[in-house]
Residue, then its C-alpha position, 0 to 999 in steps of 0.5 A: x587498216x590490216x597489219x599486213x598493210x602497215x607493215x608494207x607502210x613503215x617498210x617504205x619509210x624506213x627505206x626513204x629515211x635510210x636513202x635520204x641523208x636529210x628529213x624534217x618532221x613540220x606540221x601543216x595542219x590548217x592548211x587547205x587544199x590549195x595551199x597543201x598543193x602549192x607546197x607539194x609542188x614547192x617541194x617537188x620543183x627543189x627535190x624535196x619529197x613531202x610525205x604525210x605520215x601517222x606518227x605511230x608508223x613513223x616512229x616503228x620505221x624510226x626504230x627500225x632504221x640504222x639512224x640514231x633518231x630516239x630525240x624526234x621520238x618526243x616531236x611525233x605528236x598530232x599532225x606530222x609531215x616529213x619533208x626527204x631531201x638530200x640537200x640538208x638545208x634546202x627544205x629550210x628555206x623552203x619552210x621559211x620561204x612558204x611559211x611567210x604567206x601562210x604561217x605553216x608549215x611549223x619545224x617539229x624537228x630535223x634529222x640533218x648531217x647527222x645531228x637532231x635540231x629540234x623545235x621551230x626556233x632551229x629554222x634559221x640554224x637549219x638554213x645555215x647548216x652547210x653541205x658536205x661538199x660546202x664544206x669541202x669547197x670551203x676548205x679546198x679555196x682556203x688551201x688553193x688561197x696562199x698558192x694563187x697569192x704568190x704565184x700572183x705575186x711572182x707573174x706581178x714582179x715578174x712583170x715589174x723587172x721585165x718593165x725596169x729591163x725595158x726601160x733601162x734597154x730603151x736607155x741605151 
């Protein structure tokens, strides 16, 4: 491969890693063409895009990105998949999902919500982690909570007194 073609190359990963907020590094050697395809179309269906890399590439377009990425650094050996997403637990699930039947793909590292997880034993933190906008959500029905308490406690006794003043003008 010429230079000039590497370079075109890490210019792309550089460009998806700095497009994409979310990306694992797996390893899916051993696995044939049949399996590769079902993963790639695994992927495909939830948004994740799998990109088969050299890790020398890899690391010149880790370098030349804006992400603080030194840690993956030491994940670049043998053979490396990178898995784009802007969903940061979405390919976490897909991993433990696919790797039940077939045992690949094998979690190297991850780059998710701007922190390093690395090694296979952070699948399960992985499928745990929340999104931005999870989080938001969460904090948004937690403040909206007091409010729906008491506005359902005031219809409630308001309900409660119009009943007593019923019963108490059906006396009469």
């Amino acid at each position: 491969m010429k230079s000039s073609e590497k370079q075109v190359i890490i210019n792309q990963l550089q460009e998806q890693i700095d497009s994409y907020e979310h990306f694992y590094l797996t390893d899916i050697q051993g696995l044939n063409a049949e399996n590769t395809s079902d993963l790639r179309r695994l992927c495909f269906s939830q948004d994740v895009k799998l990109v088969v890399v050299k890790n020398t590439l890899l690391r010149k377009a880790l370098e030349n990105s804006a992400k603080e990425t030194e840690e993956i650094f030491d994940a670049l050996k043998g053979n490396t998949t990178v898995m784009f997403s802007s969903n940061g637990n979405a390919p976490a699930k897909l991993i433990k999902d696919f790797a039940k039947k077939h045992k690949k793909p094998v979690l190297k590292a991850a780059y998710v919500e701007e922190s390093i997880y690395m090694g296979a034993d952070q699948l399960e933190a992985l499928i745990a982690v929340k999104s931005k906008n999870e989080l938001i959500a969460d904090v948004v029905a937690l403040l909206q909570s007091p409010m729906k308490t008491v506005l359902g406690q005031l219809e409630s006794g308001g309900n409660t007194i119009h009943g007593v003043l019923d019963t108490l003008k059906a006396k009469e």
